[in-house]
N, C-alpha and C positions, 0 to 999 in steps of 0.2 A: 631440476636441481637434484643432485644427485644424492644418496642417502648419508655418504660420508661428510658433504657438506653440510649437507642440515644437522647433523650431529656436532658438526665442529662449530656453525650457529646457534643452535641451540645451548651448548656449553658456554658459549661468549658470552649471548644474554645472560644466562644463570649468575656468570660471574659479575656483570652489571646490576644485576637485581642483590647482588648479597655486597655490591659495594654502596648502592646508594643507601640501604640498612645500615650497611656499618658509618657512612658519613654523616647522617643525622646524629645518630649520636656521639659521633665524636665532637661535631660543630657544635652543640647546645652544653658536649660536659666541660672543652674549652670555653664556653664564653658567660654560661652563667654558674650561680655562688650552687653552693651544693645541695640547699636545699631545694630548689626550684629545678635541679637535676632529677632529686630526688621525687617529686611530682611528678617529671616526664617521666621517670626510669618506669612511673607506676601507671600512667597513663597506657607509656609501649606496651606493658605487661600483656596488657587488656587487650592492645590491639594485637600483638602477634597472638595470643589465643584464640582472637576472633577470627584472625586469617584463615587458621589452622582450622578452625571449625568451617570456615569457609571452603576452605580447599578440600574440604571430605563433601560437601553439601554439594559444591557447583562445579570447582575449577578440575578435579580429579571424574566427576560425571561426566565433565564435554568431554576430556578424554579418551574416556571409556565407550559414552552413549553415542557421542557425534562422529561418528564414521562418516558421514557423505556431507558435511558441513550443513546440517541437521539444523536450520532456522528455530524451530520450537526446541531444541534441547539449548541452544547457546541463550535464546531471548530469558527461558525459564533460569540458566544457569545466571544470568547477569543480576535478573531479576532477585532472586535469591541471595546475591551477594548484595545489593542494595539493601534491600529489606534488615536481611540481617545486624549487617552493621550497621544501619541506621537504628535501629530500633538497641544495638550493646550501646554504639555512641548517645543514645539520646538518655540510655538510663546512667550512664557514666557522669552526664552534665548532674541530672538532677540530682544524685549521690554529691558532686562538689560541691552544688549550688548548698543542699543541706549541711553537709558536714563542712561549713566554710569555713577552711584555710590556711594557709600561703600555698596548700599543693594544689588548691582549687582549680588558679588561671590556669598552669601545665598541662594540669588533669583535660580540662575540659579543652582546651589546644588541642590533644591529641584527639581526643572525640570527635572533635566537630571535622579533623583531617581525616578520619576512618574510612567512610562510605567511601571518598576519591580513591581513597587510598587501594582499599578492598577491591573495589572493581576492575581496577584497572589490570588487577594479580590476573581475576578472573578473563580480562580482555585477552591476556596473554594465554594462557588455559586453549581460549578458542582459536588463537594463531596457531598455535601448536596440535590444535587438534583438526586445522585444516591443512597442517604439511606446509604452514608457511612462519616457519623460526624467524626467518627474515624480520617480520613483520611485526613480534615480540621485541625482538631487536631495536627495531626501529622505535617503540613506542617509551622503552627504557630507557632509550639512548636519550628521546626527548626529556623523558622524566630527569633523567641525571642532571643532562645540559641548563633544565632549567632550574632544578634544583640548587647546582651549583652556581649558577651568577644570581641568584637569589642569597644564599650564605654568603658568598662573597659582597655583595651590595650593602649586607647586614654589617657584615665584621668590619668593611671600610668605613662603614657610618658611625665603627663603637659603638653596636648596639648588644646589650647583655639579656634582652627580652627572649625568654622562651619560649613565649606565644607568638612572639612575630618568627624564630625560628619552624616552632612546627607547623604553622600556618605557610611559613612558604614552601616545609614540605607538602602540606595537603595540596599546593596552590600548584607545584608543580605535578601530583598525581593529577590532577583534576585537567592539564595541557594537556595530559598525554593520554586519558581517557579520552577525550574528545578526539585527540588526534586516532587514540583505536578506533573510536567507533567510527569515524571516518573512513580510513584505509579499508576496515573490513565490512562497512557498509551495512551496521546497523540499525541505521537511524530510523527505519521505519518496517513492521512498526512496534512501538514502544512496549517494554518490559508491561504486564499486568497486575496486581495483587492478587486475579483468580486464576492468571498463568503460574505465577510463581507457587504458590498452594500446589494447583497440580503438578508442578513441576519434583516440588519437596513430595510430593506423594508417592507417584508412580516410581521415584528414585529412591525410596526409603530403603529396600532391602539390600544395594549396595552400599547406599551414604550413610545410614546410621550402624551396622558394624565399622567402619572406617573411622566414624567420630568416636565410637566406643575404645578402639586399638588408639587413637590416638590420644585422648583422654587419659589410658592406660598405662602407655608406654610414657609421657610425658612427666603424669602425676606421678610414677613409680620410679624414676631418675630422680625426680625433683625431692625426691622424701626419701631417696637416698642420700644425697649430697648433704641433706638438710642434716638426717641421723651423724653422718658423717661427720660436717663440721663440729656435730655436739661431742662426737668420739674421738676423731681423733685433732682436732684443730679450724679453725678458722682457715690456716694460712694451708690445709691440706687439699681443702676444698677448693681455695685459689690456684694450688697447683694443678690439679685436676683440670679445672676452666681455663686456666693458662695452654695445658696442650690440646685441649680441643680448638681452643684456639689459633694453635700452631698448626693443625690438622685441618684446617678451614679450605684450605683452599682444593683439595679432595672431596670435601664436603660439595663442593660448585662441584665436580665432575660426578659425582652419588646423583647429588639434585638432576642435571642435566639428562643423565643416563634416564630417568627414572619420564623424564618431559618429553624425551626423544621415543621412545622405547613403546610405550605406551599404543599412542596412537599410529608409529610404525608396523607392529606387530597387527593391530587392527586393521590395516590398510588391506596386508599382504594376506589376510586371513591363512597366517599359517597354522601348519599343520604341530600335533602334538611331540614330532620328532624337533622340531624348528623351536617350540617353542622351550623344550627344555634344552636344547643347545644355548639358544639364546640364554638364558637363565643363569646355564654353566660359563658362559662367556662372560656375562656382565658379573656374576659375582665374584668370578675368579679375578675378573680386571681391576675391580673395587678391592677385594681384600688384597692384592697384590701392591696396587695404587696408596693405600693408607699403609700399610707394613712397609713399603720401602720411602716413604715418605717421613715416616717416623724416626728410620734408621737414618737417614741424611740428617736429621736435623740433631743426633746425636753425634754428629760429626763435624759439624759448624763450630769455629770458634765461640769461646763463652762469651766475646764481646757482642759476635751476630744476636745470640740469643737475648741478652740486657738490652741491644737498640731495640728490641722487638717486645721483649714484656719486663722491660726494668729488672728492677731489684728479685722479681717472682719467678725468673729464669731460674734463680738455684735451685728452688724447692719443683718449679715444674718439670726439667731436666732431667729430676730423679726415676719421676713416674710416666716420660713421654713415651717410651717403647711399650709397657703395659697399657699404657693409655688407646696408641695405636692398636694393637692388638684387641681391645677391647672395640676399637670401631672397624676394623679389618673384620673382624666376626661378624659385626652387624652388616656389613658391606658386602660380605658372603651372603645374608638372606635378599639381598636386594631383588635379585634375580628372578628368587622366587616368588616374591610379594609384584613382582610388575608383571607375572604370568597369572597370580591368581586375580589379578585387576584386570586385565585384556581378557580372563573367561568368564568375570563378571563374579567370581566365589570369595568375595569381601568377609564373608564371614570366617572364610578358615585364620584369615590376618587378625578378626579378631577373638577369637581364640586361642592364638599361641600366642599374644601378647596378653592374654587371663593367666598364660602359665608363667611367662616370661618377665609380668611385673612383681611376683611376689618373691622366686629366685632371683631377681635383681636387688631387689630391696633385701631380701635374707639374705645373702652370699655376700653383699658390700657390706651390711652390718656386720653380722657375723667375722668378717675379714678383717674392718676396720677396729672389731674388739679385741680381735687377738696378735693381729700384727702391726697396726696403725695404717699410715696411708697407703703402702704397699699391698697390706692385707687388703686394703679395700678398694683400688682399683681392679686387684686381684680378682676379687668376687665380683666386682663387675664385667670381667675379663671370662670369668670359669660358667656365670650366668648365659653369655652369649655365643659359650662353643657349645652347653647342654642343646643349647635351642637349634643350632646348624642343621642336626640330621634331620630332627623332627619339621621342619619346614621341608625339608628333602621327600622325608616320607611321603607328608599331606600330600605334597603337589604332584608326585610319581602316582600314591594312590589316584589323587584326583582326577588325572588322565586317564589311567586304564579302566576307572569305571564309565567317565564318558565314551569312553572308545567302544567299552563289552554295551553297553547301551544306544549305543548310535546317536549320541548327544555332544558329538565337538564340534559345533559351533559356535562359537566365541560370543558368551556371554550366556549361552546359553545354562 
């Protein structure tokens, strides 16, 4: 299989994975009343946090660690993602079960789908870090397929239950882990709780800056927007989520780059001229990718835009090219963040995002005070070209010290 193909596979899956996301919850906000929306929306919260924590812990480690499809690094990574989520999902129940309700049943719906859910991310993790996208592919494609004749089953029965919704999401993660683990021939033998301990162990000095930058960069968006809506409106903040929205589908090509890139560069154990090329490639292709993606959609009739986000086109429309810009920036570091992952220096990622969530959050404030929404996608704009060079610098330095030291070998 050749490298262009699994690139163009691997982008496919990604775009499967970010559709069956988005159709959970479109199916459960068409079919039930809004508070019980409202339970899931808080249930999901929980769980894409947990993924996220996941994916620095296991699914971004097989990446990295599992070069020659490394039995003890995938059993440990699995292992890990089990644990984990079981152990958010199980404190999630007992939280509903105390604090009873009506967001109760939703809440713990979403729990009890977690573990399936989680793993399965993880399963994909290990396809991709054996050079076989395909196989990602195929296990998402299951999850969809059954995903979807399961909502449909639901909606032709008139059922308005958000528990048997997110239940047949779990129901379907749970086909298509098993069908993972089949394909890839885990079955034996079984995850440990003293594998997975050492697994979290001996992984700690990449996985835990990773969860730290992610933790950081997350919480410091989200307490922007947050300031934000208190500065400059409600409906600013919707514009804002309106063109990230609209910028979604770049997002799948960022994600992909990032699936593909990873454990290709590990394969070929290139060299430090390779790997900053690569870096200048991919980030140039992403900021290029989100800026002119922006610019089209400033150029679609106003009707395209209301089929796509209603009435919140006007106010999104205003700040979509800032918006773009603002993730074109971020899509310029990409490059560099997937070279300092392939040499294993997790730590410089989380340090420029110690400098880059506090200018986020100051420069959108600050923006949103003196000029309203403008002003503050602005500063979320001016926050992510400061950061450009300085990941440039890290990573130029980071090489020529490995190099004057005779230390480039990937991860080292």
């Amino acid at each position: 299989m050749s490298a262009s193909f699994r690139l163009a596979v691997t982008i496919g899956d990604q775009g499967i994975s970010s559709l069956i996301t988005a159709a959970v919850s479109v199916f459960v906000a068409r079919q039930v009343g809004a508070s019980e929306f409202g339970g899931f929306t808080v249930g999901f919260t929980v769980y894409v946090f947990t993924l996220s924590v996941v994916q620095c812990i296991a699914g971004q480690i097989v990446l990295i660690r599992a070069t020659a499809a490394d039995r003890g690094v995938e059993l440990g990574a699995i292992g890990a993602a089990l644990v984990v989520s079981a152990l958010v999902g199980a404190a999630t129940c007992v939280v509903a079960v105390i604090f009873s309700s009506p967001l109760s049943g939703p809440l713990m719906a979403v729990a009890v789908s977690m573990p399936f859910v989680v793993v399965q991310d993880t399963l994909r993790s290990i396809a991709f870090s054996r050079h076989k996208p395909a196989v990602a592919l195929l296990i998402d494609g299951i999850w969809f397929t059954s995903q979807l004749l399961g909502f449909l089953f639901l909606t032709l029965a008139g059922s308005r239950s958000v528990v048997l919704y997110s239940g047949t999401w779990g129901v379907g993660a749970l086909i298509s882990s098993v069908a993972g683990v089949t394909v890839l021939k885990l079955w034996s033998p079984a995850p440990s709780v003293v594998g997975t301990r050492e697994f979290l162990y001996a992984n700690r000095a990449i996985s835990l800056p990773l969860v730290g930058q992610m933790v950081t960069a997350l919480g410091a968006l989200q307490l922007s927007l947050l300031a934000v809506s208190g500065l400059a409106g409600l409906s600013a903040v919707g514009a804002i989520r309106g063109a990230q929205t609209i910028m979604g589908p770049v997002g799948v090509l960022s994600s992909g780059a990032v699936q593909f890139s990873i454990p290709e560069l590990r394969r070929s154990r290139a060299s430090p001229r390779r790997l900053v090329l690569w870096s200048v490639v991919v980030g140039g292709v992403l900021f290029l990718a989100f800026a002119g993606w922006g610019l089209v959609w400033t150029l679609v009739p106003a009707s395209a835009g209301v089929m796509v986000l209603g009435a919140s086109w006007r106010t999104t429309v205003v700040v979509l090219v800032p918006v773009a810009l603002f993730m074109a920036l971020q899509g310029a570091t990409t490059g560099a963040s997937i070279v300092f992952r392939v040499l294993g220096a997790t730590r410089y990622i989380f340090k420029l995002n110690l400098l880059y969530g506090p200018l986020l959050f100051g420069l959108s404030v600050t923006g949103a005070a003196s000029f309203g929404l403008l002003g503050a996608v602005g500063g979320l704009a001016l926050a992510s070209a400061i950061m450009v060079p300085l990941w440039w610098l890290l990573l130029l330095r980071e090489l020529r010290v490995r190099r004057r030291f005779g230390t480039e070998d990937l991860g080292g």
